[in-house]
DRENTOR-548250 format. One record per residue: x, y, z of N, C-alpha, C, O, CB in turn; residue in one letter; residue number from 0. Coordinates in steps of 0.1 Angstrom, whole numbers. Glycine has a CB too. Layout:
<recs>
<rec <X; Y; Z>; <X; Y; Z>; <X; Y; Z>; <X; Y; Z>; <X; Y; Z>; 'a'; NUM>
...
</recs>
This chain:
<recs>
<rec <8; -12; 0>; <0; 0; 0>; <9; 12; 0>; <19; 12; 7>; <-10; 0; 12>; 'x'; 0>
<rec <7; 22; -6>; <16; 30; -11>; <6; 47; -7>; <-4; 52; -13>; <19; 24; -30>; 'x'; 1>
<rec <11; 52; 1>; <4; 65; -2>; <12; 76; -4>; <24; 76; 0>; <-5; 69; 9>; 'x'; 2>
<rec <5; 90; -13>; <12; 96; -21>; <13; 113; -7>; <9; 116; 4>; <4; 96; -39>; 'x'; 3>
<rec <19; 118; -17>; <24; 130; -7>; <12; 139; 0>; <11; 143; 11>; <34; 142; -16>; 'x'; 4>
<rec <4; 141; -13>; <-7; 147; -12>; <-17; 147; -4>; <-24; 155; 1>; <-10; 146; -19>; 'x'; 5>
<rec <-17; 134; -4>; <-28; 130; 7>; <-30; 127; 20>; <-39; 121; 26>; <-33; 123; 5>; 'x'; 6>
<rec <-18; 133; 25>; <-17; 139; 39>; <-15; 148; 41>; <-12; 147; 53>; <-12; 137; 45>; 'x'; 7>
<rec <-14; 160; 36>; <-14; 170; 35>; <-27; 180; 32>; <-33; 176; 22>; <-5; 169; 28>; 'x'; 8>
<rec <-32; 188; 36>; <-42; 201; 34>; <-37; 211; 25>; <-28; 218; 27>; <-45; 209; 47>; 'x'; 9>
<rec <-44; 211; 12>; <-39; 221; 4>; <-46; 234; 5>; <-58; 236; 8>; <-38; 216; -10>; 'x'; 10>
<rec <-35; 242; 2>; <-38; 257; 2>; <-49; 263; -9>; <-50; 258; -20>; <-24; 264; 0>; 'x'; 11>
<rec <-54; 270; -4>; <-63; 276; -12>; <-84; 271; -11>; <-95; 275; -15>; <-53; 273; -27>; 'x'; 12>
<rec <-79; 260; -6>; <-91; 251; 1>; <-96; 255; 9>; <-90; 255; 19>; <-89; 240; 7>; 'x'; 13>
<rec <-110; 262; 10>; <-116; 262; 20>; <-122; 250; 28>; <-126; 241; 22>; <-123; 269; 16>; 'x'; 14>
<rec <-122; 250; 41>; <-131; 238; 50>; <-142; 239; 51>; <-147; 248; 44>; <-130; 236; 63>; 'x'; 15>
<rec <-148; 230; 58>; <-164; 229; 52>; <-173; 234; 63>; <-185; 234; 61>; <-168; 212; 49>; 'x'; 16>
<rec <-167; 240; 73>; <-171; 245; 86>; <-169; 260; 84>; <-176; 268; 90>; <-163; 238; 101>; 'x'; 17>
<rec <-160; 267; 75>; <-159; 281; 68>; <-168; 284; 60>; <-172; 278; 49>; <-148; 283; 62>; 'x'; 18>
<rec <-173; 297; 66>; <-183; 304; 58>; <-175; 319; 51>; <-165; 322; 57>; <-196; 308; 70>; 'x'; 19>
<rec <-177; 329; 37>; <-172; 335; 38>; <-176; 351; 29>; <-175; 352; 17>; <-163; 327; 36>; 'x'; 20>
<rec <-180; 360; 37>; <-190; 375; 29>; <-178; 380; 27>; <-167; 382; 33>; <-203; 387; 38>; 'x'; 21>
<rec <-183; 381; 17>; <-172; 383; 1>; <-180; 398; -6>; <-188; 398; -14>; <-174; 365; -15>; 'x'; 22>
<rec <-174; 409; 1>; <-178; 422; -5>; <-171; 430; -18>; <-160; 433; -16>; <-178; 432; 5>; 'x'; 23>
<rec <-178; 432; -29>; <-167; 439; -43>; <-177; 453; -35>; <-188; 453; -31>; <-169; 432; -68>; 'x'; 24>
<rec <-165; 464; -36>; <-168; 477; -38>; <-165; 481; -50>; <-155; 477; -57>; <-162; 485; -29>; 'x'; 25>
<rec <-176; 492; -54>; <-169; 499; -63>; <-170; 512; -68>; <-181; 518; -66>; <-169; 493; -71>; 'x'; 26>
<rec <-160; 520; -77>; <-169; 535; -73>; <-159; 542; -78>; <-148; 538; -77>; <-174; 541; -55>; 'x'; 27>
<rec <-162; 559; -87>; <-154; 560; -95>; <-141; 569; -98>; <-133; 571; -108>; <-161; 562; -102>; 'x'; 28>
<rec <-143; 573; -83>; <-127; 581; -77>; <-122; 569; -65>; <-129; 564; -57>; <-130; 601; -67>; 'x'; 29>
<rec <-112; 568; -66>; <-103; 558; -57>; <-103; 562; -45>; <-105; 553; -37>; <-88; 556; -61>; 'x'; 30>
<rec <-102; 575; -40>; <-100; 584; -31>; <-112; 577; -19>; <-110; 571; -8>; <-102; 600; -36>; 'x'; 31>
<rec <-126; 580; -29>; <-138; 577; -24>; <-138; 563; -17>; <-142; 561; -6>; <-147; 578; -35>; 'x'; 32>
<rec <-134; 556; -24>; <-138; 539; -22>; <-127; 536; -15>; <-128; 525; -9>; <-140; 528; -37>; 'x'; 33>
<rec <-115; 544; -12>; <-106; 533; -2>; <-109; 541; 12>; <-109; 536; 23>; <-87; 531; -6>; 'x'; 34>
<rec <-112; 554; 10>; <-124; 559; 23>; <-133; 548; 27>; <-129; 542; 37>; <-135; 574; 18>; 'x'; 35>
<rec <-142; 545; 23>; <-149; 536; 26>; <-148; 520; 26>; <-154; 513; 34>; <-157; 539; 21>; 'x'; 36>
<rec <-141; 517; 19>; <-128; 504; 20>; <-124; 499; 38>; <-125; 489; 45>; <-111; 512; 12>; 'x'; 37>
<rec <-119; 512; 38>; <-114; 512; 58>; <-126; 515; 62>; <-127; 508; 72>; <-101; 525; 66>; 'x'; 38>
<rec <-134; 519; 62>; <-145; 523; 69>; <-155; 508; 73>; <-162; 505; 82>; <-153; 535; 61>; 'x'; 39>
<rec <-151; 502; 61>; <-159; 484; 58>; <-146; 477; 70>; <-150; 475; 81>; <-157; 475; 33>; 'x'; 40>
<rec <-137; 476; 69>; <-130; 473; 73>; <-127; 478; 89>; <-117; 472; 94>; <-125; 473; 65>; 'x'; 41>
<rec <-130; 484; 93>; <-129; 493; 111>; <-141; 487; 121>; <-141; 484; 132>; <-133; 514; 110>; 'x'; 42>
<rec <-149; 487; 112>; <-166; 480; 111>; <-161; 468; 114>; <-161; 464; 126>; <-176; 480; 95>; 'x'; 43>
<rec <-156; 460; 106>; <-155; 440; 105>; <-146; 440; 122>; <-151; 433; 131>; <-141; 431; 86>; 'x'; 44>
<rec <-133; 447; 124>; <-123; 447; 133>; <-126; 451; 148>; <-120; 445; 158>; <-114; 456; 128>; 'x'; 45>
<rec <-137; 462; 150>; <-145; 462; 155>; <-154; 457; 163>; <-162; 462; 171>; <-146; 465; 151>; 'x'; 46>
<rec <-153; 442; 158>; <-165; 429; 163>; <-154; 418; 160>; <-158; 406; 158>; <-182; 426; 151>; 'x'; 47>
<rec <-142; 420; 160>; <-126; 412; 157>; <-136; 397; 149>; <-141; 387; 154>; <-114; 405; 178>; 'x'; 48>
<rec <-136; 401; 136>; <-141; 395; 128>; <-124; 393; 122>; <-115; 402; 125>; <-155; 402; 119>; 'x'; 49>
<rec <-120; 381; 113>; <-114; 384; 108>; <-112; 385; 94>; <-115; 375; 88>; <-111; 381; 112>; 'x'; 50>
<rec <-106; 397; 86>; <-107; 400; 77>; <-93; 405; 65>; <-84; 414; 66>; <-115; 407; 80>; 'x'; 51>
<rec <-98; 395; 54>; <-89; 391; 43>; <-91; 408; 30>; <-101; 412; 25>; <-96; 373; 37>; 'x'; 52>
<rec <-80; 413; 27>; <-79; 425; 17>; <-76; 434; 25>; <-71; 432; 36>; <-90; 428; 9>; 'x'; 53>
<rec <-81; 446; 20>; <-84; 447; 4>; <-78; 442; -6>; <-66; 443; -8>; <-84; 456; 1>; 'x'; 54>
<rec <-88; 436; -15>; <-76; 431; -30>; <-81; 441; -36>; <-91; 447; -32>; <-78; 414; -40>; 'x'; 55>
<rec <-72; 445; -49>; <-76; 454; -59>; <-79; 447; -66>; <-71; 438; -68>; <-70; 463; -65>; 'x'; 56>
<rec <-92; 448; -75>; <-90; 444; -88>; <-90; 452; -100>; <-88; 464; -97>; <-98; 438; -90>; 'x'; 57>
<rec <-91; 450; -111>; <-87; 456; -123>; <-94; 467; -129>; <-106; 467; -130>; <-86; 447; -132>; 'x'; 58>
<rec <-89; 473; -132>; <-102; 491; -134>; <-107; 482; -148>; <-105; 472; -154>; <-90; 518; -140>; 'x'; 59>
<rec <-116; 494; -149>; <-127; 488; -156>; <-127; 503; -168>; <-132; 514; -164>; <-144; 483; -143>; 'x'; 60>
<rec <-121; 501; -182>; <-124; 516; -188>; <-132; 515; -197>; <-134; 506; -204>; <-113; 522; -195>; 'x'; 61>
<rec <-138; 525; -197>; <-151; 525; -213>; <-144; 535; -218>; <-140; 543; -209>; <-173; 529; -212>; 'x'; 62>
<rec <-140; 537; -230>; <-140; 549; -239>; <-148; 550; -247>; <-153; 541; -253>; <-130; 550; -246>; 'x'; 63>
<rec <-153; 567; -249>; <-160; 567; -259>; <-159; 577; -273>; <-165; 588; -271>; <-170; 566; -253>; 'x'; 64>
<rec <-155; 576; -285>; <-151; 586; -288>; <-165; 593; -298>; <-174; 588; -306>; <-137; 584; -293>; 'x'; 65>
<rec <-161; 606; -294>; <-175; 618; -302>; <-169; 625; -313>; <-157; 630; -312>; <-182; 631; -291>; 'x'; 66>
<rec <-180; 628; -325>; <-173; 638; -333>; <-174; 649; -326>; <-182; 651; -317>; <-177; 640; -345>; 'x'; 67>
<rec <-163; 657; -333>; <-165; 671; -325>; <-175; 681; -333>; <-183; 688; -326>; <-151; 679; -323>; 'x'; 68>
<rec <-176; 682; -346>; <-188; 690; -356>; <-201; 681; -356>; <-201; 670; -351>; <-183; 692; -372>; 'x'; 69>
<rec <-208; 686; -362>; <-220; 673; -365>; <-219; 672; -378>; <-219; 661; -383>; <-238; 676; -362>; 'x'; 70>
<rec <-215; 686; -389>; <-215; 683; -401>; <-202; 680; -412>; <-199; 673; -422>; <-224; 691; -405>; 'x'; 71>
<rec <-193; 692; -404>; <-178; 694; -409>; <-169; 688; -397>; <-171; 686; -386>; <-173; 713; -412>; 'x'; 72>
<rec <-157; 686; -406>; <-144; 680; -398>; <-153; 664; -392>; <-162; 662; -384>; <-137; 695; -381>; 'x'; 73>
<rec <-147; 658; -399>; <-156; 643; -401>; <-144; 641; -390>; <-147; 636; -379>; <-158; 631; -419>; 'x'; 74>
<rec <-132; 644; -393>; <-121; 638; -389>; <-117; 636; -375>; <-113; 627; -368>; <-112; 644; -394>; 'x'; 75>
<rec <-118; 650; -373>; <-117; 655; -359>; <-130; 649; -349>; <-142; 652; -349>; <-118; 673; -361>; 'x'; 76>
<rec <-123; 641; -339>; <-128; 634; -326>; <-122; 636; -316>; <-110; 640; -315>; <-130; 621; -326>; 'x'; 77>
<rec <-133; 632; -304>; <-128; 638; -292>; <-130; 623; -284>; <-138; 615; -288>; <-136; 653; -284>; 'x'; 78>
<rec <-121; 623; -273>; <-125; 606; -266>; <-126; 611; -251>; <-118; 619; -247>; <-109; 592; -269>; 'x'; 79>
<rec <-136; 607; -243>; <-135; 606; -231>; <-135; 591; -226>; <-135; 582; -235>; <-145; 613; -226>; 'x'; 80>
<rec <-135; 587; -214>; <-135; 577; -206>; <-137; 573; -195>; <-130; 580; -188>; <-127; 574; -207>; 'x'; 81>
<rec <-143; 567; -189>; <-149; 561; -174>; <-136; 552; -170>; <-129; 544; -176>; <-166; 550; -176>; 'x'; 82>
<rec <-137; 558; -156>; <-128; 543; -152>; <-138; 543; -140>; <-146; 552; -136>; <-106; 543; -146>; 'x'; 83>
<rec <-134; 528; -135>; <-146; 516; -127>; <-135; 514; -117>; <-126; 507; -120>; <-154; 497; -136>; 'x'; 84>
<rec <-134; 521; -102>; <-124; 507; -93>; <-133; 501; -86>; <-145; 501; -83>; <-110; 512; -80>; 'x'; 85>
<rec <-121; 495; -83>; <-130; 478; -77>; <-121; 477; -64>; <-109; 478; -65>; <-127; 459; -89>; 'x'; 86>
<rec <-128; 474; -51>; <-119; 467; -46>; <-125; 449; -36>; <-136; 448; -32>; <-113; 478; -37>; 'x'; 87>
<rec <-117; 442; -35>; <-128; 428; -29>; <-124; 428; -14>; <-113; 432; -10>; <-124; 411; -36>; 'x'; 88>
<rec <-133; 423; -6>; <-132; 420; 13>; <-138; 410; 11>; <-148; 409; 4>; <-141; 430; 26>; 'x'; 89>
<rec <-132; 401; 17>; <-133; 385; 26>; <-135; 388; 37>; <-127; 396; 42>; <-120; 374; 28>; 'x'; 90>
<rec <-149; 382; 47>; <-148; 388; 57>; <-149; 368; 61>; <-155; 359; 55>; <-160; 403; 62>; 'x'; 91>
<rec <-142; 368; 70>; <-142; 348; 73>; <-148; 342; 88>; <-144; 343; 99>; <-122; 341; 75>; 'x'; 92>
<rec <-158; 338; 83>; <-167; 333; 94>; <-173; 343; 102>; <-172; 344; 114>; <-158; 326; 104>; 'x'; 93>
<rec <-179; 349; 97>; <-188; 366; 105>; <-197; 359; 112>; <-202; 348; 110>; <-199; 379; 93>; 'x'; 94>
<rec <-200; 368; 123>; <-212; 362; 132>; <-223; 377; 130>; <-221; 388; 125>; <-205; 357; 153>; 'x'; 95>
<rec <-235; 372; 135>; <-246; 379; 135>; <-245; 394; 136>; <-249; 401; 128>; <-254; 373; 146>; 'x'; 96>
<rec <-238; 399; 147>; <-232; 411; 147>; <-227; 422; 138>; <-231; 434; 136>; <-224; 408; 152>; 'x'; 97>
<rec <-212; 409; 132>; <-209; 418; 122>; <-219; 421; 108>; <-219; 432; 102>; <-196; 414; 119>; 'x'; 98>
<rec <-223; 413; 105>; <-233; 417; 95>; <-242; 428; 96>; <-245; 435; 86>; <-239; 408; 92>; 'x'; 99>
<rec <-249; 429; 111>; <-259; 437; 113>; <-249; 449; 113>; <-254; 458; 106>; <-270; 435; 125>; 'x'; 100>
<rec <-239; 451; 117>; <-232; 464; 115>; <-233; 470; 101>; <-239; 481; 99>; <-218; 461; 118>; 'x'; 101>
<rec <-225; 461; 90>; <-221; 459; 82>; <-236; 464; 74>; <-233; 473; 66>; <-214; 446; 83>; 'x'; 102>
<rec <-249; 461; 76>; <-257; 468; 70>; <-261; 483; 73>; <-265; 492; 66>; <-265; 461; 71>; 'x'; 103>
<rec <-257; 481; 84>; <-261; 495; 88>; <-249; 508; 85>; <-251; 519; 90>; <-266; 494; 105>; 'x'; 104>
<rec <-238; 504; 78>; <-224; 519; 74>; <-231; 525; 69>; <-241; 518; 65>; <-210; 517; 64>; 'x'; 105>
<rec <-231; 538; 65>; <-238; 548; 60>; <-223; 552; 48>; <-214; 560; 50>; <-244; 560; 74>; 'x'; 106>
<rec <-225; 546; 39>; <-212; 549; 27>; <-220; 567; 17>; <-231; 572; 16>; <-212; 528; 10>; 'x'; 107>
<rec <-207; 570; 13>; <-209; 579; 4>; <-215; 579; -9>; <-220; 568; -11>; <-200; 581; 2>; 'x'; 108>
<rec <-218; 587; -18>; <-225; 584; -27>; <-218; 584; -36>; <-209; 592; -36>; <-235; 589; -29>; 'x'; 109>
<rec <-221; 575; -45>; <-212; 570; -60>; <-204; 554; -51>; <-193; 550; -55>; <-194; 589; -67>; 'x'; 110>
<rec <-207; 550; -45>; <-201; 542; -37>; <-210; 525; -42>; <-222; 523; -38>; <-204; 549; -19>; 'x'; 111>
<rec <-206; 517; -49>; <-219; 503; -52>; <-211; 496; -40>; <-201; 499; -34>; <-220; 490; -71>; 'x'; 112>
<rec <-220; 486; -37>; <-214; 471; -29>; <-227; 461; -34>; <-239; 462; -36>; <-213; 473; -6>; 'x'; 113>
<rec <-216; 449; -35>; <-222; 433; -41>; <-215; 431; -25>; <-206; 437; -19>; <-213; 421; -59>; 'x'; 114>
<rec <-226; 420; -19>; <-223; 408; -11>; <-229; 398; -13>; <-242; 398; -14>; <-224; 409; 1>; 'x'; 115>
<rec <-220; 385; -15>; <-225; 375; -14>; <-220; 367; 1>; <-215; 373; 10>; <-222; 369; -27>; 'x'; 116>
<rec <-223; 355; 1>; <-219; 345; 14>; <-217; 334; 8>; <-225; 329; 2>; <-229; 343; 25>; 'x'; 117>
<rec <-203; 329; 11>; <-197; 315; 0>; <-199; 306; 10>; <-197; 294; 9>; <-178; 314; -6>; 'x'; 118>
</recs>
């Protein structure tokens, strides 16, 4: 009987089956704004010594869009603006009743989204 390395071992990145995990994306369209409220999500979770994974960044998000500048002359001539989207993600690991009711009740800025799910 032969057993291999692996399978005594707990691999990383695995969650257990007794871990629960609210998983918040912020997002919002000055950085300034959202990592204000980033810590503010975060002071909240620490606050009820929840413990808590991030901020991660994730990847801006750009739309360009470009406009003529005449309606009838200078076909050529365009102008481009652009949106950028930040993002940032919170793991909050194993929250109890508490921190969530907190957690609903932050009073965030405006231009500010939040997704939560529970893995």
């Amino acid at each position: 009987m032969t057993v291999t390395k692996a399978a005594g071992k707990a691999r990383k990145g695995k969650k257990s089956e007794g871990e629960h995990r609210l998983r918040i994306k912020v997002r919002a369209y000055e950085h300034a704004v959202l990592d204000k409220s980033v810590k503010q999500i975060i002071d909240t979770a620490a606050r009820y010594s929840a413990k808590v994974v991030g901020p991660v960044p994730l990847p801006i998000d750009i739309k360009k869009y470009t406009v003529n500048r005449g309606a009838f002359i200078d076909k050529d001539s365009r102008e481009q603006f652009e949106m950028r989207v930040h993002k940032r993600m919170i793991d909050i690991i194993n929250p109890e009743g508490k921190v969530i009711e907190a957690l609903t009740n932050i009073d965030l800025p405006s231009g500010v989204s939040i997704d939560v799910k529970m893995m």
